[in-house]
C-alpha positions as CSV (number, residue, x, y, z in Angstrom):
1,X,15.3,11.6,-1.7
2,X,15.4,14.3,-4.5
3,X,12.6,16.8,-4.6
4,X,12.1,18.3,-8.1
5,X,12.6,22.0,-8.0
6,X,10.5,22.6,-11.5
7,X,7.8,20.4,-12.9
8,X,5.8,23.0,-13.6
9,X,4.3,25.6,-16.0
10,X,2.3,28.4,-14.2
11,X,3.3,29.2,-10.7
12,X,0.5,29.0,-8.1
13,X,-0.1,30.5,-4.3
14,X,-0.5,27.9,-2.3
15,X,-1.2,23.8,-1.8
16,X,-4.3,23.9,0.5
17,X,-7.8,24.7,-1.0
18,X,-9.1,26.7,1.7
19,X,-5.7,29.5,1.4
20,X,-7.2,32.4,-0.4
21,X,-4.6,34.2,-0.4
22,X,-4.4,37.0,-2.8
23,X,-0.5,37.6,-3.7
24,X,1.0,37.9,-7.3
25,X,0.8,34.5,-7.9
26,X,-2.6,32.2,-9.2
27,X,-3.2,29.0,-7.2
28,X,-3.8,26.3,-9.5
29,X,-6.6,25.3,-7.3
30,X,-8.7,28.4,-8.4
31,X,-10.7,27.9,-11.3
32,X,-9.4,29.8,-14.8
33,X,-11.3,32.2,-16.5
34,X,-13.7,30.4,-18.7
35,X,-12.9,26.7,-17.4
36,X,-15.7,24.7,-16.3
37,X,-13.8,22.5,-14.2
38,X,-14.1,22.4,-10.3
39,X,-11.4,24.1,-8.2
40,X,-10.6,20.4,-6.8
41,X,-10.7,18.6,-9.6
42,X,-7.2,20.3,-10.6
43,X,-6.0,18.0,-8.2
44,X,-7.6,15.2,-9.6
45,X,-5.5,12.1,-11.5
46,X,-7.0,9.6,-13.9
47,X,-5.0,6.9,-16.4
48,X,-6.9,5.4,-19.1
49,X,-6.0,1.7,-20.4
50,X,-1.6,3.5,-20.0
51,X,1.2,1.3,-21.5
52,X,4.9,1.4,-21.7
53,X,6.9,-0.9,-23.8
54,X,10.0,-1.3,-24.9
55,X,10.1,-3.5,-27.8
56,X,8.0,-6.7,-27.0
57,X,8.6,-6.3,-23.2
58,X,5.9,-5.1,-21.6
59,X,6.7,-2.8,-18.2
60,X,3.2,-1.5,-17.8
61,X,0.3,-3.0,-19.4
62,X,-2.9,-1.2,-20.0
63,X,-3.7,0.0,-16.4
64,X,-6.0,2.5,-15.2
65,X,-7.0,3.8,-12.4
66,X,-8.9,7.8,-10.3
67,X,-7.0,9.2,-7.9
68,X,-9.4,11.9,-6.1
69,X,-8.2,15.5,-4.9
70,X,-6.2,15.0,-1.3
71,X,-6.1,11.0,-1.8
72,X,-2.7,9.3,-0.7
73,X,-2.3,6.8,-3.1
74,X,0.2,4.4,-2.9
75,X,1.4,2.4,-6.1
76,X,2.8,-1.1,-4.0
77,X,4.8,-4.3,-5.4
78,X,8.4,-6.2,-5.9
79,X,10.8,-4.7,-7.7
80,X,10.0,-5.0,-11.9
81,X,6.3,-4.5,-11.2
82,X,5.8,-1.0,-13.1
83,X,5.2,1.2,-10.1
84,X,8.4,3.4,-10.8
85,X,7.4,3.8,-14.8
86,X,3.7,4.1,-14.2
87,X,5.0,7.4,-11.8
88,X,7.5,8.7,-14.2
89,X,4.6,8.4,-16.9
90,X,2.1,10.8,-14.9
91,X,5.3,13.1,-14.0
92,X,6.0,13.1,-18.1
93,X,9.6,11.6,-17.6
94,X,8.7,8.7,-19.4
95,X,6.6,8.8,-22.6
96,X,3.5,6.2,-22.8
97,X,3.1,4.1,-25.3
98,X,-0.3,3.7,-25.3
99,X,-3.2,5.1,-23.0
100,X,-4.2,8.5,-21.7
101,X,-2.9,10.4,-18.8
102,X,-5.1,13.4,-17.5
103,X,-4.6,15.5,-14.6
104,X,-6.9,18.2,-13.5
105,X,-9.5,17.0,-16.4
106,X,-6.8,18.0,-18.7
107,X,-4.8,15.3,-21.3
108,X,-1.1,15.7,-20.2
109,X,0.0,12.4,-21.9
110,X,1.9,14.4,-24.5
111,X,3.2,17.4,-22.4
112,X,6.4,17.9,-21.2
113,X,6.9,17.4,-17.5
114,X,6.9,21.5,-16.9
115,X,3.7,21.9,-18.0
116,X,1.9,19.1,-15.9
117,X,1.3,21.4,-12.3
118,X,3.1,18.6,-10.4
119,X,5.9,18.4,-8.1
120,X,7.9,15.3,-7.7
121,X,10.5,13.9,-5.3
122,X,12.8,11.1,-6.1
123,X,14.7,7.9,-3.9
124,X,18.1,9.8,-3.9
125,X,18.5,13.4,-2.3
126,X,20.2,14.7,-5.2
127,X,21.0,18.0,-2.9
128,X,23.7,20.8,-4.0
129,X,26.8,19.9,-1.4
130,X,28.0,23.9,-2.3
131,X,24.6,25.0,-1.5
132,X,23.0,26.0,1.5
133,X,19.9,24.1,3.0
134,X,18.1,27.1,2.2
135,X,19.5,27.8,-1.4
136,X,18.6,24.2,-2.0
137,X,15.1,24.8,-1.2
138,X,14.7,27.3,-2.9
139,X,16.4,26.5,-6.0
140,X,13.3,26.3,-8.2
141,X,11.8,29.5,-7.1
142,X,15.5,31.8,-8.3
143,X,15.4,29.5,-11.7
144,X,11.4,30.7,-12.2
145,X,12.0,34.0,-11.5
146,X,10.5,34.4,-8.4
147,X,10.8,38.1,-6.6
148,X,13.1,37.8,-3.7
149,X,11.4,39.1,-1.2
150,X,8.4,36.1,-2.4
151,X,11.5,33.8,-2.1
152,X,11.9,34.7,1.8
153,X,8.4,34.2,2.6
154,X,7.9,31.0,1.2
155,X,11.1,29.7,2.5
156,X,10.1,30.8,6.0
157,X,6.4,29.0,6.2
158,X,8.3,25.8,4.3
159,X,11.3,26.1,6.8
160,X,8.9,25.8,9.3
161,X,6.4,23.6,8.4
162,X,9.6,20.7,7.9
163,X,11.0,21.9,11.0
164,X,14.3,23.3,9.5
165,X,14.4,26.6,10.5
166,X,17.3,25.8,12.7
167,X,19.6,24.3,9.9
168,X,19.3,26.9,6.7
169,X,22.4,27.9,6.2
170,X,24.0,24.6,7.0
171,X,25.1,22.6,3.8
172,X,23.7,19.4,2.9
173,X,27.1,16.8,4.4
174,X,26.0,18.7,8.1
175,X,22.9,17.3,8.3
176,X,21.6,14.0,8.8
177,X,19.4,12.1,6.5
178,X,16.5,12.9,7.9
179,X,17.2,16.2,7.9
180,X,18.2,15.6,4.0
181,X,15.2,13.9,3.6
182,X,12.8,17.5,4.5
183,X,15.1,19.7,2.7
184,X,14.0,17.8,-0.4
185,X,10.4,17.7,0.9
186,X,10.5,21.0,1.3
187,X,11.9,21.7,-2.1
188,X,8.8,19.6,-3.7
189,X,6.2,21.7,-1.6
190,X,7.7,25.1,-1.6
191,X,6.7,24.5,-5.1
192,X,3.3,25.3,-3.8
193,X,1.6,22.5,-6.3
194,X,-1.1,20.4,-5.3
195,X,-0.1,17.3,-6.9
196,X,3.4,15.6,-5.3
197,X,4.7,12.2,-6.5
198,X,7.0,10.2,-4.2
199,X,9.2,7.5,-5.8
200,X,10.4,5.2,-2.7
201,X,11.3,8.5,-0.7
202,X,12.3,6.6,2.3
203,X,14.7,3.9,1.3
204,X,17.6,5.6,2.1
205,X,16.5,5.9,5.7
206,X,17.1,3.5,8.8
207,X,13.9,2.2,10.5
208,X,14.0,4.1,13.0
209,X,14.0,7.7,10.5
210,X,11.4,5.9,8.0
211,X,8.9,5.5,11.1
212,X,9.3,9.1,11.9
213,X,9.4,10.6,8.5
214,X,6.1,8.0,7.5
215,X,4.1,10.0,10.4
216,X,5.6,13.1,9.4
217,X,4.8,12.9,5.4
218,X,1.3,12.0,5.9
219,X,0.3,14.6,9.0
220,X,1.7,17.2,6.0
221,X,-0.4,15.9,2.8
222,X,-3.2,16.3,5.6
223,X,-2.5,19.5,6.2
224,X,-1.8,21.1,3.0
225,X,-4.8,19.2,1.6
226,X,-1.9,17.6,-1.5
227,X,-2.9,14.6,-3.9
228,X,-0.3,11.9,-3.0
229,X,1.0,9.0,-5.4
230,X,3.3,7.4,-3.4
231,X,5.6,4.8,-4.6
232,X,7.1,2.0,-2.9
233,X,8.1,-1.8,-2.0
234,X,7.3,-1.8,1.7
235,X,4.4,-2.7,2.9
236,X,4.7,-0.8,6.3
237,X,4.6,2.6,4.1
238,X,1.6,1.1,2.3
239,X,-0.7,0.2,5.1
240,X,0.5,2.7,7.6
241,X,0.3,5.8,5.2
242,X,-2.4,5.2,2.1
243,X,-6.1,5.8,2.0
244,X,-5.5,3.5,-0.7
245,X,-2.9,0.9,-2.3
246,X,-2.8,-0.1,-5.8
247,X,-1.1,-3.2,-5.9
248,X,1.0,-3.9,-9.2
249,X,2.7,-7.5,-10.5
250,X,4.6,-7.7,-14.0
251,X,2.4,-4.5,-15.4
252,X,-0.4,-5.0,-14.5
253,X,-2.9,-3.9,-11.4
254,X,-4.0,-6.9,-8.7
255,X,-5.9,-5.0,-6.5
256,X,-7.1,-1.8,-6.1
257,X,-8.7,-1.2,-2.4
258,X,-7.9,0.3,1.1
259,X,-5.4,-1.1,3.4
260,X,-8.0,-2.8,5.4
261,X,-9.7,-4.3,2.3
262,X,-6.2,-5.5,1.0
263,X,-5.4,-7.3,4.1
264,X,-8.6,-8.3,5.3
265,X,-9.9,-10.0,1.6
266,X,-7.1,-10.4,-0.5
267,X,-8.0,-10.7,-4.3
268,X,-5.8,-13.5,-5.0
269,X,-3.0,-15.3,-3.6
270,X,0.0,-12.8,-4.7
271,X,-2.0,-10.4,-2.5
272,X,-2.5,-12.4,0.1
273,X,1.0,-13.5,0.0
274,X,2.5,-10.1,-0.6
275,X,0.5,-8.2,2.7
276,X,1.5,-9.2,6.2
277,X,4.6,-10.5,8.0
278,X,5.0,-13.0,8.1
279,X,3.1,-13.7,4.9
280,X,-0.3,-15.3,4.5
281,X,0.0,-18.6,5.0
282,X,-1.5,-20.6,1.5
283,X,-1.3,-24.5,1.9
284,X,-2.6,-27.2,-0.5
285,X,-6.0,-28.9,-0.3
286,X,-7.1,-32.4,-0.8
287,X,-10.0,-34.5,-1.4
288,X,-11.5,-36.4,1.9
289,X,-14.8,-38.6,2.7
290,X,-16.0,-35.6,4.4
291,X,-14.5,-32.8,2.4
292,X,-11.1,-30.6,1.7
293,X,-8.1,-31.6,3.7
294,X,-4.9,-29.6,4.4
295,X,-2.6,-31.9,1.8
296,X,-1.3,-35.3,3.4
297,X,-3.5,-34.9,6.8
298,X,-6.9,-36.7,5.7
299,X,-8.3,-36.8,9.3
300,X,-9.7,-33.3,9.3
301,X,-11.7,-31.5,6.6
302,X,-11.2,-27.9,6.6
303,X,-13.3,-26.9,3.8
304,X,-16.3,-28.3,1.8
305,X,-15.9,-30.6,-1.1
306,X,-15.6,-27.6,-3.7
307,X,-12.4,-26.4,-2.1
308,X,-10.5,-29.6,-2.8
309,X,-7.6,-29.1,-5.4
310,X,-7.5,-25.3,-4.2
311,X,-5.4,-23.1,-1.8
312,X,-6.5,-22.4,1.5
313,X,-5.0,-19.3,2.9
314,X,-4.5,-18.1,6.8
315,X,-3.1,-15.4,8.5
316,X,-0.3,-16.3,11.2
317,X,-2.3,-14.3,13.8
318,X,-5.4,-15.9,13.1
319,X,-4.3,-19.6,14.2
320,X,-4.5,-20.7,17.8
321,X,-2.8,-23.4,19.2
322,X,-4.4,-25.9,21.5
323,X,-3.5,-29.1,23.2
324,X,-3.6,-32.5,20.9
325,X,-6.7,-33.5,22.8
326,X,-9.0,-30.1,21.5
327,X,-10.8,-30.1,18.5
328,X,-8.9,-28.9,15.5
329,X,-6.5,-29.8,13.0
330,X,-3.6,-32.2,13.8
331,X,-0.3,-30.5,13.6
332,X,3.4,-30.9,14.9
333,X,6.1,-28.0,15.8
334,X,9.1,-27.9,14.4
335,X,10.3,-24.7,15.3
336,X,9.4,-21.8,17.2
337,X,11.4,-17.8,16.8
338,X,11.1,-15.6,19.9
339,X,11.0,-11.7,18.7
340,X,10.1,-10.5,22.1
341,X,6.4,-9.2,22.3
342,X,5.3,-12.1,20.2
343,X,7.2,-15.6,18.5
344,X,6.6,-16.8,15.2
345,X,5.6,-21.1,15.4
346,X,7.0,-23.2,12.5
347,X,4.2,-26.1,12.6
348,X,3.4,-29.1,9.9
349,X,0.5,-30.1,8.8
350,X,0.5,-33.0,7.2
351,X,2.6,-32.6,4.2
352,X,2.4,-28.8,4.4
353,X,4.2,-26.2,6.7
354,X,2.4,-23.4,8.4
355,X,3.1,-20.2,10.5
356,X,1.3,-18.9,14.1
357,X,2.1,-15.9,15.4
358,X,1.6,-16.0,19.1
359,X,2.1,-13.2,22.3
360,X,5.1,-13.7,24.1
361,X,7.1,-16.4,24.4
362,X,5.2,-20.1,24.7
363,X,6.6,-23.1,25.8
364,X,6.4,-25.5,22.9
365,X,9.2,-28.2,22.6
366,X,10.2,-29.2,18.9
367,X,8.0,-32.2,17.7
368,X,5.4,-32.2,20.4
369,X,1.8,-32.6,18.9
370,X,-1.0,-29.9,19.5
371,X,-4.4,-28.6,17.8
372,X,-4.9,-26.1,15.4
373,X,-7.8,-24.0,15.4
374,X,-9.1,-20.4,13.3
375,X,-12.4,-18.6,13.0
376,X,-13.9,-20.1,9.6
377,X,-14.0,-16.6,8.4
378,X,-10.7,-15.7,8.8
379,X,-9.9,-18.6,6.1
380,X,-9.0,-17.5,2.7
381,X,-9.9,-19.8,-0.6
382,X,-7.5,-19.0,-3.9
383,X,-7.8,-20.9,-7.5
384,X,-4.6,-22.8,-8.3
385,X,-5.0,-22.9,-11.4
386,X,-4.9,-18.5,-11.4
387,X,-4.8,-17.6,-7.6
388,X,-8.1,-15.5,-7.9
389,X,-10.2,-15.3,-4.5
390,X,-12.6,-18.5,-4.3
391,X,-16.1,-17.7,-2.8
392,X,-15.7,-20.3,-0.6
393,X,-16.9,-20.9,3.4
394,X,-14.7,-23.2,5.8
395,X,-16.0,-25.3,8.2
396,X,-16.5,-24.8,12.1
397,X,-12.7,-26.3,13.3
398,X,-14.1,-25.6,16.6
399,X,-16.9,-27.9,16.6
400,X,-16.8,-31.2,19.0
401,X,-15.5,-34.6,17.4
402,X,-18.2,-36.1,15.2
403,X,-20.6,-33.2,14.8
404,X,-19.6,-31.7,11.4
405,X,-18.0,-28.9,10.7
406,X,-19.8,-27.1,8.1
407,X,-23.3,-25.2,8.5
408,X,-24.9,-24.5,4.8
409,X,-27.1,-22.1,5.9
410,X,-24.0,-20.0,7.2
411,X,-22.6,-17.9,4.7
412,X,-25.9,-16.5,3.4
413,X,-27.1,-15.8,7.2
414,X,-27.5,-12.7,8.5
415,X,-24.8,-11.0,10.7
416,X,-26.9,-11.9,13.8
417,X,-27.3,-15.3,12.7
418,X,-23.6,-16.0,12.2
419,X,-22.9,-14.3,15.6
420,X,-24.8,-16.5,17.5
421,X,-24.1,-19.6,15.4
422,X,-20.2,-19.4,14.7
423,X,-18.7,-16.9,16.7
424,X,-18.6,-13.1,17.7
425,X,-17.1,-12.1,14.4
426,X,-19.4,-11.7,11.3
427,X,-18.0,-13.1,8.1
428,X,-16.8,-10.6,5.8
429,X,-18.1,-9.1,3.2
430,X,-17.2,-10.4,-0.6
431,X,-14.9,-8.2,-2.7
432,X,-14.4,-7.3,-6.5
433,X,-12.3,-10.1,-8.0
434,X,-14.3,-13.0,-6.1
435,X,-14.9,-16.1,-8.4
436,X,-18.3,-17.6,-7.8
């Protein structure tokens, strides 16, 4: 992970809005002379309809999107999506094509990266190996100019605050990566800029370190109050440390909504699909006498007639398994992979394959038959023709043999209603991208 030592153009005092301290430098969270823009809203970050292309190829494709003053964002998706070029284009490494960048209420889409008040750190440490830990750090501040004795104090709170104190004069191959890992931190907010950009910081990191320095990132964009665009692939990072994730496929934005939101109502089957593990499971539906059937077992309808043709989507963690006598959908195991506190269950389903996630470790033989069973609104509807979110209500899989399934009145009940009427959970709410 590299932290940027200058991407910057006036110097400022310090990262959190409620310092006021009153030493040679200007925050860049006070409010200049003349401007009519709030103190906070120098943190803010807003892209207008932004594009990058090279030639006919499109990397980012007319995307926008607010981040607010002290919002983590994170910019999630597979590898190719844009997220990396969409952060280079706010940091002004990369020019856009088309669009308009503005940060603090001013238009930076033009200026060089100096001049946009941001600090940056990169996937690769990029650290001086002759350098001390404490020269690296504070790199930036000798190539700006800064008064020695301003130097010392800044290093000491950042030292701190990372928790390196105990390693400055160490050089870079002494440390661990971890350790590697906050001396670039450190770097980005010695800085003292409000605005930090994070391009797949942890990468380089066993799981053990990226759990650690995940808790450890976010406790410090609380405490010094920093806007956060975060990118990166794993969607551990994204749910564990965003208040929001902006989820990006070839260019363009999928969903734009909290972690909870993104999990809980998926806008369309790549987001359903890209959020959980294991994934979402999205089978096929098919027309029966009594509605939509999981493709090639007609015995069951899952769905009303509507859904037929469609995808129905289910989380591994929402399906229970009961015996083949129980109501529920007839299914078969075919596998089962013990991880300890829980084991993942291969089943089919007529033509189609699910996944259950189930505590500990159950005894289910290959091929013996059982009953599948899911609250109706933990079940997900997507277009096949686009993948966008169907407004669509299951039926009642937990209803006895010959009653049917599906209550109309249902979905437009009240939460008491559906409490007492399907089951302790009230439906969800519906979400932007819904097709009705």
């Amino acid at each position: 992970m590299t932290a940027m030592p200058r991407l910057h153009g006036q110097r400022g005092s310090s990262m959190n809005p409620d310092n006021n301290n009153q030493g040679q430098e200007q925050s860049p969270q006070r409010q200049p002379s003349g401007s009519h823009v709030p103190m906070r809203d120098h943190q803010r970050i807003r892209l207008e309809a932004v594009s990058k292309r090279w030639g006919d190829t499109a990397a980012v494709d007319a995307i926008g999107f607010d981040v607010a003053p002290g919002e983590f964002v994170i910019l999630l998706g597979p590898s190719g999506c844009g997220k990396s070029t969409t952060l280079r284009m706010i940091a002004g490494l990369e020019q856009a094509t088309a669009g308009r960048i503005e940060i603090g209420g001013r238009d930076v889409t033009h200026l060089p990266p100096g001049d946009r008040g941001i600090s940056m750190v990169f996937q690769s440490y990029a650290l001086f190996p002759h350098l001390s830990v404490a020269d690296n750090i504070v790199f930036g501040l000798r190539s700006r100019k800064v008064p020695k004795a301003e130097r010392r104090e800044r290093l000491a709170r950042v030292a701190q605050l990372v928790d390196l104190e105990a390693y400055l004069e160490r050089k870079p191959a002494q440390l661990s990566g971890g350790q590697r890992q906050r001396v670039a931190l450190a770097r980005a907010i010695i800085s003292e800029h409000p605005i930090c950009l994070m391009d797949e910081p942890l990468s380089n990191l066993d799981a053990r370190l990226r759990g650690e320095m995940r808790r450890e990132i976010k406790a410090l964009q609380q405490r010094l109050g920093m806007t956060v665009i975060y990118v990166t692939h794993d969607q551990v990072e994204a749910m564990s440390m965003g208040d929001r994730v902006i989820l990006m496929q070839d260019g363009r934005i999928v969903q734009d909504a909290t972690p909870s939101e993104l999990y809980e109502r998926p806008a369309s089957a790549f987001a359903a699909g890209f959020i959980g593990s294991p994934a979402m499971n999205l089978v096929t539906l098919s027309a029966a006498a009594d509605g939509a059937v999981i493709d090639g077992e007609p015995h069951c309808s899952v769905a009303p007639h509507e859904a037929k043709g469609h995808w129905l989507g289910l989380r591994p963690e929402e399906i229970r398994l009961l015996p083949a006598d129980a109501p529920g959908v007839p299914a078969e195991v075919i596998d089962a992979e013990y991880l300890g506190a829980d084991s993942i269950v291969r089943l089919k389903v007529g033509s189609q394959q699910l996944r259950a996630r189930l505590d500990g470790r159950p005894s289910l033989a290959a091929g013996s038959p059982c009953r599948l069973q899911w609250r109706r609104e933990t079940a997900h509807f997507f277009d096949a023709s686009d993948g966008q979110r169907l407004a669509i209500t299951g039926h009642d899989l937990a209803a006895p043999p010959g009653r049917h399934r599906f209550e109309p009145g249902l979905a437009g009940a009240s939460t008491q209603d559906r409490e007492a009427r399907a089951s302790s959970y009230p439906a969800g709410n519906d979400s932007s991208g819904v097709k009705r």
